[in-house]
C-alpha positions, -999 to 999 in steps of 0.1 A, spaced: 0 0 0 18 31 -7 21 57 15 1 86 6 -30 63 -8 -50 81 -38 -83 61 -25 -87 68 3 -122 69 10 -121 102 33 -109 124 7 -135 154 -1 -115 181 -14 -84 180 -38 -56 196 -13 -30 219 -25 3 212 -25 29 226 4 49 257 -6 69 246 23 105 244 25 112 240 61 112 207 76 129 219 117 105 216 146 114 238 172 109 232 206 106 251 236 101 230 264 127 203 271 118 166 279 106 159 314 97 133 340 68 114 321 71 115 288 39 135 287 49 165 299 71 181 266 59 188 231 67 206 200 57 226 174 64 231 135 73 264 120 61 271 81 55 301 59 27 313 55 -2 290 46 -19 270 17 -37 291 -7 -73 290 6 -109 293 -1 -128 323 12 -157 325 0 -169 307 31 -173 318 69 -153 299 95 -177 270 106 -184 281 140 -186 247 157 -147 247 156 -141 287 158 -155 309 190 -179 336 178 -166 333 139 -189 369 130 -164 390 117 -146 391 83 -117 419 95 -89 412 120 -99 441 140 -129 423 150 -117 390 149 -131 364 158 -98 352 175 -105 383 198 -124 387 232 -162 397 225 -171 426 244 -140 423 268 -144 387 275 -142 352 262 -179 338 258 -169 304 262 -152 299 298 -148 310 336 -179 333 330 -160 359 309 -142 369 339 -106 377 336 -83 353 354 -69 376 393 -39 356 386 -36 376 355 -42 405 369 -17 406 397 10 395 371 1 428 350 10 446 378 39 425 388 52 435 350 50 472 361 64 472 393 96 459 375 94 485 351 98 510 376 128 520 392 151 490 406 133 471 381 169 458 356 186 454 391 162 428 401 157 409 365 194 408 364 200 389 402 172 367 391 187 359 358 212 353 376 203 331 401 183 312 376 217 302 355 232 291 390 202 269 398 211 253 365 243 247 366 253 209 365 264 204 402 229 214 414 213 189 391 174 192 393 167 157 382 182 120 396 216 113 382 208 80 373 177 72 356 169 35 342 153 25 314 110 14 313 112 -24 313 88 -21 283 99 -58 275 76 -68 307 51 -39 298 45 -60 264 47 -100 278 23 -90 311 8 -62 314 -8 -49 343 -49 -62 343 -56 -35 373 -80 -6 365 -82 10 403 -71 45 410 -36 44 426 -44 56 454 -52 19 459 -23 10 447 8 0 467 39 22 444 65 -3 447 42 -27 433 51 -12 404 81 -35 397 60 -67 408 50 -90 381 33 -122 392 11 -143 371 -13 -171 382 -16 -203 367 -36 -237 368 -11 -262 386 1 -283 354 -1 -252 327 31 -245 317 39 -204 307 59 -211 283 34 -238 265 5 -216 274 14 -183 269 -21 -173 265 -34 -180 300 -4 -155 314 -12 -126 298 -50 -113 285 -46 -115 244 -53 -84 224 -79 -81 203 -106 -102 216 -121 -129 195 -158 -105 198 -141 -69 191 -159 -69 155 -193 -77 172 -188 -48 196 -199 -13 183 -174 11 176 -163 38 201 -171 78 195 -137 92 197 -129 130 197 -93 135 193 -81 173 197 -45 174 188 -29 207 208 -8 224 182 1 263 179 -1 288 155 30 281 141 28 247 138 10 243 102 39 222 83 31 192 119 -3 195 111 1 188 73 21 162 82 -6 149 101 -40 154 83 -22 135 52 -2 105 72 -18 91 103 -55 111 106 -66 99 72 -44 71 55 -65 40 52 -36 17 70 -40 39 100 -81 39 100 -87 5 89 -58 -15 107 -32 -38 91 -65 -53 74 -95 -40 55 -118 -67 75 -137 -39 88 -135 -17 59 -132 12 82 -161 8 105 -143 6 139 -128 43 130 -166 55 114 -169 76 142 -133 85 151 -127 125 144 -92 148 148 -93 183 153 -64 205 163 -66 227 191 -48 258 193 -51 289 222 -53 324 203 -28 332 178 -5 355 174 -12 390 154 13 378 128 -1 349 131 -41 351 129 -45 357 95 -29 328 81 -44 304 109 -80 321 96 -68 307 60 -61 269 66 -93 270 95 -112 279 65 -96 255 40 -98 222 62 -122 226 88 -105 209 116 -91 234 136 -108 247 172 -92 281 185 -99 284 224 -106 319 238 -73 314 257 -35 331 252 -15 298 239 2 280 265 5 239 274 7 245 314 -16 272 325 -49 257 318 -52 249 278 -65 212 286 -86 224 313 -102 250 284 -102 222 257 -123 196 279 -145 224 289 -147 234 251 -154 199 240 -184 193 268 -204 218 244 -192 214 212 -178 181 212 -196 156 181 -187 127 161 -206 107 132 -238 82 149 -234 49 155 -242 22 125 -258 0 154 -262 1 193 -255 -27 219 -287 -34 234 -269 -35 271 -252 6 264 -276 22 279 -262 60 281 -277 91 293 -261 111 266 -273 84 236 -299 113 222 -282 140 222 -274 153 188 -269 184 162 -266 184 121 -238 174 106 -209 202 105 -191 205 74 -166 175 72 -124 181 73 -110 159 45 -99 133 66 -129 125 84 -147 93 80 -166 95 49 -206 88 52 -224 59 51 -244 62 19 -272 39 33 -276 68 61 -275 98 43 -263 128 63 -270 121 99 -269 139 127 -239 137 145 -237 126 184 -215 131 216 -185 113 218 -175 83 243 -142 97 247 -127 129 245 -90 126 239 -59 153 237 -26 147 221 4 166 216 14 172 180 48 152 185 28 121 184 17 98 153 -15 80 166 -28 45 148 -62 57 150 -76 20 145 -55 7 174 -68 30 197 -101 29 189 -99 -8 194 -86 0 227 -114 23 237 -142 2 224 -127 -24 246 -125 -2 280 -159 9 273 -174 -23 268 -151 -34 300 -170 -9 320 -203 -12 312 -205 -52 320 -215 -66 354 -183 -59 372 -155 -85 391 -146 -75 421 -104 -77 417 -78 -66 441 -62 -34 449 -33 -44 430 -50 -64 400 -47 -100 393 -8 -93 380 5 -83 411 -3 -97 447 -6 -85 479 -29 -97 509 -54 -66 513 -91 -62 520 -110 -59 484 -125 -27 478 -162 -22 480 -181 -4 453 -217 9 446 -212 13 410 -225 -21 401 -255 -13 415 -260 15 388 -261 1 358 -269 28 336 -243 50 348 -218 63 323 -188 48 327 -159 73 340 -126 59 325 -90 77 325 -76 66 295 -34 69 288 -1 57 296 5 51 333 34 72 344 48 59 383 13 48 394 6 85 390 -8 100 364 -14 96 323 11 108 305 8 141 285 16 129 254 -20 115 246 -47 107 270 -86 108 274 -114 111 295 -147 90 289 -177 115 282 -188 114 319 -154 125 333 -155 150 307 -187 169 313 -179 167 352 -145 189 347 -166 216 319 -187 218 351 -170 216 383 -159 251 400 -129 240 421 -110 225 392 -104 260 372 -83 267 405 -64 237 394 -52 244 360 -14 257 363 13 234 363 21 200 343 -11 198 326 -13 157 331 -5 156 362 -31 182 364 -55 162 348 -47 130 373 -54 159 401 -88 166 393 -97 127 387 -92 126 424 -113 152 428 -142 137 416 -167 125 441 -169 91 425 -128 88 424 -126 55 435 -152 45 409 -127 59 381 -110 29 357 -78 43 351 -67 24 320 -32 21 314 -17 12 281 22 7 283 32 -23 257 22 -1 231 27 36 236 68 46 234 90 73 221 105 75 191 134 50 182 160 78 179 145 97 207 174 80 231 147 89 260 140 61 290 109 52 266 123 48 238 130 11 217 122 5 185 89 6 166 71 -26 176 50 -51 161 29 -80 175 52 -105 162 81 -94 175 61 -87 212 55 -121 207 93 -134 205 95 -111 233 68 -124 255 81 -162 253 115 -149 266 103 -128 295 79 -160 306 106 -177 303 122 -165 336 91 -168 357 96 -185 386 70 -204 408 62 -195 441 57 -224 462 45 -222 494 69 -252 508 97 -235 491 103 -197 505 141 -201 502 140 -204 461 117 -169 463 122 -147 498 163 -135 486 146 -112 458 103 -106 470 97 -71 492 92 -79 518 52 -71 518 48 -101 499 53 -135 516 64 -164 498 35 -183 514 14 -163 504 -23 -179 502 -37 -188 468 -64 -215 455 -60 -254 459 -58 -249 419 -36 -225 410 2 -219 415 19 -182 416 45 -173 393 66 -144 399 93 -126 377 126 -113 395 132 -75 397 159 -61 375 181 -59 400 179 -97 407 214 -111 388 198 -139 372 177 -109 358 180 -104 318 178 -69 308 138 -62 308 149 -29 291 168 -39 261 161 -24 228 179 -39 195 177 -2 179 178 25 209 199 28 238 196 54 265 212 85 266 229 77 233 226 94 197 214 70 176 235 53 143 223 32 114 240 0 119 256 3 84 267 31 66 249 32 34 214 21 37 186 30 15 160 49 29 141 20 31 166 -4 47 173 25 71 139 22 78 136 -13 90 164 -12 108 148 12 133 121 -21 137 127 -34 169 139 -76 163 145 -70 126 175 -88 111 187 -48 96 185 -37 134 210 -66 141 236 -57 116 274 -52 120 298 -38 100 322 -69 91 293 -91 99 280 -123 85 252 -105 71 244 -79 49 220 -52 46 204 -68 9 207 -103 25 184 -85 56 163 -66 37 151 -99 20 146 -118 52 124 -88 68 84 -97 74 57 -86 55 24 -68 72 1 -98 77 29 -117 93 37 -89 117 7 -90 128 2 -125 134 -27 -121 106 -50 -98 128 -61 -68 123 -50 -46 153 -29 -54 183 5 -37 175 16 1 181 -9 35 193 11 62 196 45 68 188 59 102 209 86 125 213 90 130 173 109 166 173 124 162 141 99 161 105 124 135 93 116 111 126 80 116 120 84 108 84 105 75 95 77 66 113 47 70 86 69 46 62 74 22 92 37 20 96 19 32 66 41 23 42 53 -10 16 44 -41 37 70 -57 24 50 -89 13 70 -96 -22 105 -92 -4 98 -116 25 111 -153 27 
């Protein structure tokens, strides 16, 4: 399938073609604890030639009136901003306008140039803000058993963290029965369940147009990315999936052009904010999105979703060119409130099918008759009362979920997470929370879910197998990009070290357990414990190894010389180009013949491999990435 498919079936408009010449992202906030909590914008010249003989659609513009920039409608109506905190200007805001001034006054550079200058000592290297050694995410465990557990953390034990334990039917043997250690992804019924509503806002800024090109023509529309590695489903799990970009108030240099591509793709939604990423944009956006918030009906209903916001609904809006084309059966119907409401940072590239598979999944999760499962989950043991909860006895609640990758038992990352449409009309309407906007917006976010009077109702939904940084990121998430086949190599070998925990035995377990957790510890007649040692354990294989990224280090092709395409398998994690030497026994053609083709890495199913690939600051990375993914599967090369 090439990469940039002419058939797509989401393609309204022909698009113009880029004047662009610049291909740097610049950056202005430097990678942080959580991979959530940095991303990046594109600069470009000014815009695609546009058509405007149209008005801005409103549902994605605040207050779109006015034709002239003086009365723009990226400016406050009347003095305020019609869409949150009441039109009120922030106190906050206030009291730093007259901060500004009191420094412009007299003593004003004497101060600004002591703080500069006890800013630069705070940074010097021998006052390190950060731990000087950082490991590696054992992402190999992440992938080979994943963690089953859905509480809050505040249920959760921290150092748990690092505890893996499986259990097993005595005579099953892990590495025989791989599929009664870990829960397999997809289900055998995720086609008979209906598709999720998914609103995805993707936080970019003004100058970030060449990202979001990058964008609305790779990941947001390309058939591979909506359909999965198969067209089983011709399209339907992603039929009500929708991307939007969400940028705070642009720049006067800026507005003009931003009005342009608004006009010309009709997927961008300008908040009544200035731009920022830690002073309250995703408190604005999920306030924003409990208004305004739609996505395409669904085809068919389970009879058991029973949903208070099910009838709730508005025309169409005028589509973007990468939305989900209409079902021609269904004419043009009105459009409905989403199940989830998602942000994502514009360094990411999203497999829109896998995550919808994910979501459809969590949601159908929540919404059956629930099992009662320890604090810790079935993965990880400890000997603790079982929480209580009244939410089975409401069975026609919304679900609240808390969708992301699981940073420290802590919070979602920032990079992409979402709230379930419950969770997200509760923080549009809760007063306390716009108190609680400053500061790393997902740990923010994690802030107000335990907030929420219901907190310990929440399902906070981790996904860490298949959300990672960029291969030549050289960040503590980073390996390379991963497929089901090769999570499946890597699943046999991590089982392989699990070691049984026998109660008559304490002496083969106690030297490397915490000491919470007993070696006797009870389980049924039936079943025996198996438990993998910590990383620190010597017998311990590297739970962090990558065959194309290493920590800390710049990343180089394995040999010099490498087509584009070979260099681009070699950033595969497990391939036979990631393994080269130079001198070796095998070389890059002999490689590039031996590499898998699409159905084989993914073990013939449709989804289960890769959502989101982060931290991709260069235009080059991001282009590695759609080729990886969206590009050649390779079938006529493989052996």
């Amino acid at each position: 399938m090439p990469l940039f498919s002419s058939k797509s079936p989401h393609t309204y408009d022909q698009i113009p073609q880029s004047r662009s010449s610049s291909d740097s992202i610049v950056s202005d906030n430097e990678h942080v604890e959580g991979f959530g909590e940095a991303r990046n914008s594109a600069r470009s010249p000014p815009p695609f030639e546009s058509r405007n003989s149209e008005q801005i659609n409103p549902l994605y513009i605040s207050d779109a009136d006015a034709d002239s920039e003086s009365s723009s409608s990226f400016l406050p109506v009347n003095g305020s901003f019609p869409f949150l905190w009441n039109g009120q200007a922030s106190p906050r805001s206030a009291r730093n306008q007259r901060r500004r001034r009191r420094l412009r006054g007299e003593g004003g550079n004497r101060f600004r140039t002591i703080k500069k200058w006890l800013r630069s000592l705070a940074r010097h290297r021998l006052f390190p803000t950060k731990p000087l050694s950082i490991d590696p995410v054992p992402w190999r465990i992440y992938c080979s058993i994943p963690s089953t557990s859905t509480l809050p953390p505040t249920h959760l034990i921290p150092a748990l963290d690092q505890v893996f334990t499986v259990q097993l039917p005595k005579g099953a043997d892990p590495l025989s029965s791989p599929e009664l250690t870990t829960p397999q992804f997809p289900p055998d019924n995720l086609d008979d369940l209906p598709p999720a509503g998914v609103f995805l806002g993707i936080f970019s800024m003004d100058s970030g147009m060449e990202r979001r090109m990058l964008i609305r023509t790779t990941w947001a529309s390309h058939l591979r990315s909506r359909f999965g590695a198969t067209d089983s489903d011709n399209g339907r799990g992603t039929s009500r999936t929708i991307v939007r970009f969400v940028l705070g108030k642009p720049r006067s240099e800026w507005e003009r052009r931003v009005r342009l591509e608004a006009e010309t793709y009709n997927d961008i939604i300008i908040l009544p904010i200035k731009e920022n990423m830690n002073s309250g944009k995703s408190h604005a956006y999920f306030s924003w999105s409990a208004d305004h918030a739609w996505v395409p009906p669904p085809i068919s209903t389970h009879p058991d979703y029973q949903l208070t916001y099910t009838n709730e609904s508005i025309p169409a809006p005028p589509l973007a060119f990468h939305d989900p084309k209409p079902d021609a059966s269904f004419g043009q119907s009105n459009w409905v409130r989403p199940d989830f409401v998602l942000k994502a940072d514009d360094d990411t590239f999203i497999m829109l099918a896998e995550l919808e598979a994910r979501l459809r999944v969590q949601l159908d999760e929540a919404l059956k008759p629930s099992v009662s499962q320890s604090p810790t989950g079935s993965d990880k043991i400890i000997q603790t009362k079982e929480l209580e909860s009244t939410y089975d006895s409401l069975p026609h609640s919304d679900p609240l979920i808390y969708f992301g990758y699981l940073v420290k038992n802590h919070f979602m990352a920032g990079e992409m997470y979402g709230l379930s449409w419950a969770l997200t009309r509760w923080v549009s309407m809760e007063p306390k929370l716009r108190n609680m906007v400053r500061g790393a917006e997902d740990k923010q976010t994690a802030k107000w879910m335990k907030c929420h009077p219901r907190e310990h109702q929440i399902r906070w939904a981790s996904e860490r197998g298949w959300i990672y940084d960029h291969p030549r990121a050289g960040t503590v998430y980073s390996h390379g990009f991963l497929f089901p086949s090769e999570a499946s190599r890597v699943r046999h070998s991590v089982i392989s070290f699990l070691r049984p925990l026998a109660s008559g035995t304490p002496e083969d377990t106690s030297n490397f357990l915490p000491t919470y957790i007993s070696p006797n510890i009870n389980h049924p007649n039936d079943t025996i414990t198996y438990v993998l040692p910590p990383q620190t354990d010597p017998a311990s294989p590297s739970f962090a190894y990558s065959s194309v990224s290493q920590f800390h280090k710049t990343y180089k092709f394995p040999l010099p010389g490498l087509t584009p395409q070979e260099s681009i398998e070699a950033l595969v994690e497990g391939s036979h180009m990631s393994k080269l030497i130079e001198n070796g026994p095998e070389t890059a053609a002999q490689a590039w013949m031996r590499r898998e083709h699409l159905l084989q890495r993914y073990e013939g199913k449709r989804v289960g491999g890769t959502v989101v690939v982060h931290f991709i600051k260069r235009n080059e990375w991001f282009l590695e990435t759609a080729m990886a993914f969206l590009g050649d599967d390779g079938a006529e090369h493989s052996s």
